[in-house]
N, C-alpha and C positions, 0 to 999 in steps of 0.2 A: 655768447660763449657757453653759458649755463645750458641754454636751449639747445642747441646743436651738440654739447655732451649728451643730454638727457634722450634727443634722436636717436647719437651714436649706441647707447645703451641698452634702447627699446630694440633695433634693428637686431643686433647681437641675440639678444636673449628671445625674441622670434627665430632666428635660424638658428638657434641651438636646438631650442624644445618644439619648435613648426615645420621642422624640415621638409616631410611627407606634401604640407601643404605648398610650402615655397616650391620644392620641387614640381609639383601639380600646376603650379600657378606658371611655372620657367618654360615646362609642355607646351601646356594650350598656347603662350604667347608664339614660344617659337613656330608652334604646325602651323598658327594663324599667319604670321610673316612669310612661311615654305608656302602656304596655298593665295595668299595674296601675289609672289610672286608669280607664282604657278601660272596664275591667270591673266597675268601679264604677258607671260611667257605663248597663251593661250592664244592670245587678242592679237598676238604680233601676226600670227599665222605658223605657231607649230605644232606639231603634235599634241596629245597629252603627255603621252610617256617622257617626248622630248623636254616639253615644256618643266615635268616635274625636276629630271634628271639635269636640268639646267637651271634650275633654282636652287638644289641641293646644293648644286659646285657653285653658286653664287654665295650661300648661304654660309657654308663650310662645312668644317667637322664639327657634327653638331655635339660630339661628347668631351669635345676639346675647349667647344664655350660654354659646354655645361660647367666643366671643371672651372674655370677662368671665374665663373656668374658665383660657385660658390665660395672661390677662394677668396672674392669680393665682399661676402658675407663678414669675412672677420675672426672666423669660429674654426675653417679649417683645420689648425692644429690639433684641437678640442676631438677631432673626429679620428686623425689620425693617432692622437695617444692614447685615445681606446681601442684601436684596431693594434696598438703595437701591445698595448697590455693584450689584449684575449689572445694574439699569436704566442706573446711569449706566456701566458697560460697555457695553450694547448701543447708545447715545446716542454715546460713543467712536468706536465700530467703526465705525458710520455714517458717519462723518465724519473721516476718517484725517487728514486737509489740518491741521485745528483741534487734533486730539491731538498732533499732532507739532510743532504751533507751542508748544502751553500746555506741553507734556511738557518741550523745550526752554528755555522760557522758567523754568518754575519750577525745572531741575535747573539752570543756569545762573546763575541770581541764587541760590540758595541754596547752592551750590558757592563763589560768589564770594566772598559774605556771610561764609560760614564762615571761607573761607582769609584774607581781611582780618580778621576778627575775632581770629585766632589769632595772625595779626602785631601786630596793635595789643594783644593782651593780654600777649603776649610782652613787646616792647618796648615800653611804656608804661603799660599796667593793672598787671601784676602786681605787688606790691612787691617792694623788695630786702630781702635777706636780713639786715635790717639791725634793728635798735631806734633808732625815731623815724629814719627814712631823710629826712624833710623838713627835717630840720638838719644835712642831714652834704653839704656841698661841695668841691668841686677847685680851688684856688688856684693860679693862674700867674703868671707876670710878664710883663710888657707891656712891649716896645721899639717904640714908634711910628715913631720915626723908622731904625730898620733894618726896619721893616716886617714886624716878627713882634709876632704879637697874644699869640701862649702859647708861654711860654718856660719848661723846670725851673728850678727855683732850684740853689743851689750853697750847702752845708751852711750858712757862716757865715750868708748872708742868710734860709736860714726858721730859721736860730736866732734872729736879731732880728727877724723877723716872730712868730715864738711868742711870743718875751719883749714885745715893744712891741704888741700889737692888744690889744684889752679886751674883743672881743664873740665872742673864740673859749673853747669849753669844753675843747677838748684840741683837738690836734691832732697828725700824725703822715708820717711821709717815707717814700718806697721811691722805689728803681729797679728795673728790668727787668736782668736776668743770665741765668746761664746757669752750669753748675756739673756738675763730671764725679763720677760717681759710680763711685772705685776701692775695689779689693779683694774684686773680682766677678770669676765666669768673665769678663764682658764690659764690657766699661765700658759704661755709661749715660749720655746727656749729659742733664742736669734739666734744666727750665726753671726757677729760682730766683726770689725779689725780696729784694733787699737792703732794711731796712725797719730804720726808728728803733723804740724801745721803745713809742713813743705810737700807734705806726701799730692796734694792736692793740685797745687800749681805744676809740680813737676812733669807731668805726662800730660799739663795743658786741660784739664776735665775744667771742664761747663756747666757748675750747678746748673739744676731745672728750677730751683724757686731759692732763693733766699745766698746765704756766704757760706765761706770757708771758716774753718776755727781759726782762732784768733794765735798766735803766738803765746800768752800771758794765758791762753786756757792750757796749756800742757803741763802746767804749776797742780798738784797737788791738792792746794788749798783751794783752788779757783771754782768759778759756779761749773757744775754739770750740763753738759751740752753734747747734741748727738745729728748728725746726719744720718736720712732716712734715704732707704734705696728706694728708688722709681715703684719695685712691684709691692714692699711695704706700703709704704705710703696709697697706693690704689687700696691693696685689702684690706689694712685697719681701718685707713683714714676717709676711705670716699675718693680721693683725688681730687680735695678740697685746698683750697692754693691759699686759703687762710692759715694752714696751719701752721705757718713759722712766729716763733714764738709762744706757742704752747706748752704745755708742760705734757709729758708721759712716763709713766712709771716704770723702770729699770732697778733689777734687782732691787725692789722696796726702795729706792730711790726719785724725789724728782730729779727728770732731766728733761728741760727745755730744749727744740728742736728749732735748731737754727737755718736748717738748709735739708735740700731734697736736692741726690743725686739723679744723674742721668739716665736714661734705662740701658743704654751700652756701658757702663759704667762694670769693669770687671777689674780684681789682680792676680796676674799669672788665672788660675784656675777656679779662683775665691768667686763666688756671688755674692758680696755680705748683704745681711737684712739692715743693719745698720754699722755705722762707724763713728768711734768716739773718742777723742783725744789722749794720747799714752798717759798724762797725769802722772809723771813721773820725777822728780828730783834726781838729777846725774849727781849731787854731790852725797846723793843715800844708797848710791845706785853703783855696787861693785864691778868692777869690769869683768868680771866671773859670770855675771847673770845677765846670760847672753839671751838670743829669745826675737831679736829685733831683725827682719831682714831690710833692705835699702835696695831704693832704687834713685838713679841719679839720672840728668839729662845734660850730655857734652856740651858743650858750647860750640857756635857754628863755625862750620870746618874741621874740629877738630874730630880724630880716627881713633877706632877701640885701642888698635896698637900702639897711639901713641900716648893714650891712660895708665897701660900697664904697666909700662917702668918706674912710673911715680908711684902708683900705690903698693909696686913690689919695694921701696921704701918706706912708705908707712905704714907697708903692712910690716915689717922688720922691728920698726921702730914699737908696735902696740904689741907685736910676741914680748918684744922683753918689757914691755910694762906691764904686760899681764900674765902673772908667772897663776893663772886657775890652775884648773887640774884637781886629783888628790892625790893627800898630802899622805905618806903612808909613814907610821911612828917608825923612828927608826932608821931610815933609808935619808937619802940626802941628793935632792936634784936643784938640775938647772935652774933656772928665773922661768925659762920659757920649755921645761923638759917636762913637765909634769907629766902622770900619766893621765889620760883620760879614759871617762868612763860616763854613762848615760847615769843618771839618777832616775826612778821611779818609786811612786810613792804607792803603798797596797794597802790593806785591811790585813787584818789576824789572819782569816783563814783562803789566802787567796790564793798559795800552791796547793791549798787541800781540793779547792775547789776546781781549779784546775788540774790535778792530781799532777803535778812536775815533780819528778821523782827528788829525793831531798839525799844529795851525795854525801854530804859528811854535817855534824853540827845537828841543831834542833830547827824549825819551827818559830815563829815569832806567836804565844804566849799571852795571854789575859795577864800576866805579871809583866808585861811589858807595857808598861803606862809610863803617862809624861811626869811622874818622879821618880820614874825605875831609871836604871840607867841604859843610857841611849844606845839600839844595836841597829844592825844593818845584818842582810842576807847579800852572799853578792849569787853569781853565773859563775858557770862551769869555767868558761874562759880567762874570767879575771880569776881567780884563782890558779889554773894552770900558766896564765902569762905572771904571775907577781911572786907565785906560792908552790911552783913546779916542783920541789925537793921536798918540802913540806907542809902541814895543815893549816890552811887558810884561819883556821877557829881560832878565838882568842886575840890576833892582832885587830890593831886598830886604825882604824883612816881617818881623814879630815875630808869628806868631797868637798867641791866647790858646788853652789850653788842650790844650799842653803841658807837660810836667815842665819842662824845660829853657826857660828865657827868655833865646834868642835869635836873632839876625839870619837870614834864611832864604834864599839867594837863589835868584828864580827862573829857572828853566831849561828850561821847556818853555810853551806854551800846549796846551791840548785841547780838542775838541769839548765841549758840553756832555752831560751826565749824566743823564738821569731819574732821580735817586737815592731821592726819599721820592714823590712820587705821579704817573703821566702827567696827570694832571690841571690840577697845579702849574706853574708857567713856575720854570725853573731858576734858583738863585741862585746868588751867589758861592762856590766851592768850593776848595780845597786840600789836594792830596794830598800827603802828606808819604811816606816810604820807611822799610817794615818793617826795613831794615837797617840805618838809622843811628838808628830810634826804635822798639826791639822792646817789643811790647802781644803783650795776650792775645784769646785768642777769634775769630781770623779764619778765614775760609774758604779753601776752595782751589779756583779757578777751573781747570777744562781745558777746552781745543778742540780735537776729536777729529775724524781722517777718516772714523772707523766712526761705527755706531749708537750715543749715549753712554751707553744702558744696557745694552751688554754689557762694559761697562770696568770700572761700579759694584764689582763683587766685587773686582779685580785692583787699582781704586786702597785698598780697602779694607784688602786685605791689604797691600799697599805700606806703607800708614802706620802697623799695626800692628807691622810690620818694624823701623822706626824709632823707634817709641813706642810700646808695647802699653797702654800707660795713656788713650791717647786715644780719648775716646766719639768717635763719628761717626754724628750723628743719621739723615742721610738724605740721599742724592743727588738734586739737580735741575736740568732743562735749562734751560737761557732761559726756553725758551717755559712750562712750568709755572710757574718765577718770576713772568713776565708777568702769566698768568693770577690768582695767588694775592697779585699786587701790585694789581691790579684787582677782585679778588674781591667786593668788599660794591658798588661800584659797577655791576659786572656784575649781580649778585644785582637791585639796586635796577631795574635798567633792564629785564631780565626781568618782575620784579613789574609794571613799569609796562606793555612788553608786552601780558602776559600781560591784566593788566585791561583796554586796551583792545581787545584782539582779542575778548574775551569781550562790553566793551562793542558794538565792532561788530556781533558777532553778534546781540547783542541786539536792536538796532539794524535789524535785517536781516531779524528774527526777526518784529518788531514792524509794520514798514511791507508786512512780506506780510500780516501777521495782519488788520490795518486794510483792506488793498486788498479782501481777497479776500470780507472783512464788507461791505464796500462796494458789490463786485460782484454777492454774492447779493442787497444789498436794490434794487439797482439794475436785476435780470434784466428787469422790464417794459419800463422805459425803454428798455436795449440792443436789448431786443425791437422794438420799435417803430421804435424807431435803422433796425434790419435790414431790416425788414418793408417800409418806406420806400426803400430803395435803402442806405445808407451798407455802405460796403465795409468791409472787415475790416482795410486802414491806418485806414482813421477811427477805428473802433474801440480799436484799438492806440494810436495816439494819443491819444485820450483820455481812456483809463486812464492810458497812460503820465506824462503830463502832468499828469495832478493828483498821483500820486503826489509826481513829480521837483522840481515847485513849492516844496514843503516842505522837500526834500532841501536843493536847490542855494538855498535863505533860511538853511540850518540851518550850511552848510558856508561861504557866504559870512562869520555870523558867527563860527564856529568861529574860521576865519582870522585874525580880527583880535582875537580873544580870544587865540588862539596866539601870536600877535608880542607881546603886549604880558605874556603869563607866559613867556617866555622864558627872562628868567633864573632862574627856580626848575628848571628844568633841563638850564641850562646844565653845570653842575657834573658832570653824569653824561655828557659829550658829549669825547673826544679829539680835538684839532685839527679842528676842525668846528666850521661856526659855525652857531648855536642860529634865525636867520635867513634860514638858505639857501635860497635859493630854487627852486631845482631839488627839495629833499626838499619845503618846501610845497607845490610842483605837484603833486611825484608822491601824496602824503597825499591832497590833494584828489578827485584821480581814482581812488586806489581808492574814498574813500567814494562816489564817485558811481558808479563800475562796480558794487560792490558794490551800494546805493542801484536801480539799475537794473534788476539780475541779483534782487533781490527783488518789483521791479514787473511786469517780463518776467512771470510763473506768471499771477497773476493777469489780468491784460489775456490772456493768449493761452485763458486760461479765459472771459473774456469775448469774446472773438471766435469762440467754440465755442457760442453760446448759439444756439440754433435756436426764431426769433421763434414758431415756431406750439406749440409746448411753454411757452416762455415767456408767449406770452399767454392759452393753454388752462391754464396753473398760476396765474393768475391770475385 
């Protein structure tokens, strides 16, 4: 079988690349057979002439067993789809106008096709890296009436959401952190997630070496213990499979390494470097000091729809147990009415630095230390939502979601903030002062007369001066902030771009492609047009005009299909309104200059048409 393929093979690839000779070789046998004949033919007692001419018709058509001898070969098709490729080359080259429409149109839709395909497989085909991903959901809490749709929870409450719902199979907690990595030439700042024990089995993940945390580690007091990500682990450690159970130093701490994640190992958008137990007491743990998102995995069979009625119950039941919020002296709310408001923590001079204009009130002050008495700055809006009729200055709040409960008073107003999206309209905010409430993990603001990236190395060594222990991930200007604060909206509006600039072309591509089909079957007519007197505006004209018919019918409905999806892109639009009427004009007229600038060729190719060619081709 082996041998007679390997025949089959040989014979092939000679009459592919040996034609000239086969055919040479297919010659001499046949003349040789026609003149063996022949002489046969000879011997009987006929002629020559007769003898040949009666070998031929014996013999047949001999270009008919030529074809048969090579269609034997194997390869025939081989031959023919190079002859149909040079024809339909030469049928190209004739007609440049129509190759560079089709050439266009086919690398451009399939250019398009592909790169949406690859988004849409990306984000929505592919699955996650998960076991049964159709059961594993993100649970939040809903405050309607402060008008936050997704809010984390705060330890006590997804402890009594795990213990009280019936239709979750596990479920599990993390937050976002951030975690320095000492006892290095250099410090390293990770990107961390503080994560309950459940977090782990819940979405079904597969350490690559070693376990999960323990239950009894998310106690406080318990030994330090940390899972490494798959690409940590390679760069620090070698991708040494000894290393479970070693010790590595976190924030000036040992923590033993219990386990190595997967290298698929993602949540929602997070890569973390490592992940380490919340170490948290719910009974020191306010239901105020939220911070903790949840993800849960239904049990089987059961449907998203038929979760939501139970937790619109307990989610009922933890508003009125947890009356957070702040508390404003004076005023008197609900259990679950409070207002809300973000807290944020700054330095002295962090609206100077920022230059945020200062609307009423002072400044927070070098007298403002942690035995002065405790103030607060709020935003422009929590003052006009609380303080509309009068000076926010002087009264005092209680926020939630400090250590400390109590009284605050305020002493500044500021401009508002873009603080979580430009997208967003600002809410009520309150900046409390790192010197009388010191936290971890803040940044350091400067505003420089020079370039701010020749400063990077100088403030680097500066802080190392004062703390050799502190990672310092990376310096950035405003303007990079901005950019990487807008980044997937930018991303998004690009994509959208980009497809219809491509669509336009298409577009553009298309209404030449049509005209100019048009005008070739039309050359009699223009002929006759010409022949008659109509001048060469006529002409123009009336290309032009049929085209543009179409165009300005196409663009009229565009229009009013545009206002009415509006808001499906509004969301990717900064202070601008998704309506404006100056951008619909201007949209309009390029589709119609464009629209135009495609009809132009052809019409001025019909106004070129010379009636006595045109009617002598005819």
């Amino acid at each position: 079988m082996f041998m007679n393929w390997l025949r089959t093979v040989r014979s092939r690839l000679q009459a592919l690349f040996l034609k000239q000779e086969l055919d040479a070789q297919m010659d001499a046998e046949m003349r040789s057979h026609i003149e063996m004949q022949t002489q046969e033919n000879i011997d009987a007692g006929m002629k020559p002439e007769e003898a040949r001419y009666a070998a031929l018709h014996q013999f047949g058509w001999i270009e008919s067993i030529k074809e048969t001898c090579r269609e034997q070969r194997g390869v025939n098709w081989i031959e023919n789809f190079g002859q149909d490729i040079r024809y339909g080359g030469r049928i190209l080259l004739k007609n440049p106008g129509y190759t560079v429409a089709a050439v266009l149109t086919l690398a451009l839709g399939i250019g398009a096709n592909t790169a949406m395909f690859s988004i849409i497989n990306a984000v929505l085909l592919r699955p996650l890296p998960f076991s049964d991903p159709h059961r594993l959901v993100m649970v939040w809490q809903e405050f309607p009436k402060r008008g936050s749709a997704r809010e984390s929870f705060s330890l006590p409450n997804f402890i009594d959401l795990r213990r009280e719902t019936k239709l979750f199979a596990d479920a599990g907690s993390f937050s976002l952190s951030s975690h320095t990595l000492t006892g290095v030439d250099e410090p390293e700042r990770l990107n961390s997630i503080r994560m309950s024990a459940g977090l782990i089995p819940t979405p079904g993940v597969r350490l690559a070496l070693g376990r999960n945390f323990r239950e009894e580690e998310d106690r406080p007091d318990a030994d330090r213990v940390a899972l490494l990500s798959d690409h940590l682990w390679r760069r620090r450690f070698g991708s040494n499979p000894g290393i479970i159970g070693r010790t590595m130093g976190i924030n000036d701490e040992a923590v033993t390494i219990v386990g190595v994640l997967p290298k698929t190992f993602r949540i929602g958008e997070e890569n973390p470097d490592i992940c380490v137990p919340l170490r948290l007491d719910p009974a020191k743990v306010d239901r105020g000091q939220r911070g903790l998102q949840a993800i849960a995995r239904l049990k089987p069979g059961v449907k998203v729809r038929q979760v939501q009625p139970e937790l619109n119950v307990i989610a009922a039941r933890l508003r009125s147990a947890d009356p957070s919020g702040t508390a404003i002296e004076g005023r008197t709310f609900a259990p679950n009415q409070y207002p809300f408001a973000h807290i944020r923590c700054v330095g002295g001079n962090y609206f100077q630095t920022l230059r945020v204009p200062l609307l009423d009130g002072r400044h927070f002050t070098e007298a403002d230390n942690e035995t002065a008495q405790k103030v607060v700055v709020i935003n422009a809006t929590m003052a006009r939502q609380f303080w509309a009729q009068e000076s926010a200055i002087g009264k005092r709040i209680r926020p939630d979601g400090l250590q400390e409960k109590a009284w605050l008073t305020i002493v500044g107003v500021v401009a508002d903030i873009k603080n979580e999206s430009l997208a967003q309209p600002p809410r009520p905010e309150i900046y409390y002062l790192y010197a009388q409430y010191p936290t971890r993990g803040l940044g350091v603001m400067l505003r420089t007369s020079v370039p701010p990236n020749t400063l990077a190395e100088t403030v680097r060594r500066e802080i190392w001066t004062m703390d050799s222990s502190l990672a310092i991930t990376s310096t950035q200007t405003m303007e990079q902030v901005m950019r990487q604060s807008s980044s997937t909206t930018s991303f998004q509006s690009l994509l959208l771009g980009i497809f219809a600039g491509l669509a336009l072309l298409l577009a553009a591509i298309g209404i030449y492609s049509v005209l100019s089909c048009a005008v070739g079957q039309r050359s009699r007519e223009i002929g006759i047009r010409m022949a008659l007197g109509a001048r060469t505006a006529s002409v123009y004209a009336l290309i032009l005009s049929g085209g543009m018919k179409s165009v300005l019918m196409g663009i009229g409905i565009g229009l009013v299909a545009a206002i009415f999806s509006t808001r499906f892109i509004a969301r990717l639009l900064f202070e601008t309104s998704a309506t404006d009427s100056v951008r619909l004009i201007s949209v309009a007229l390029l589709l119609a200059s464009t629209a135009l600038a495609a009809c132009f060729f052809p019409a001025r190719r019909a106004a070129k048409v010379d009636p006595m060619v045109a009617l002598r081709h005819e």
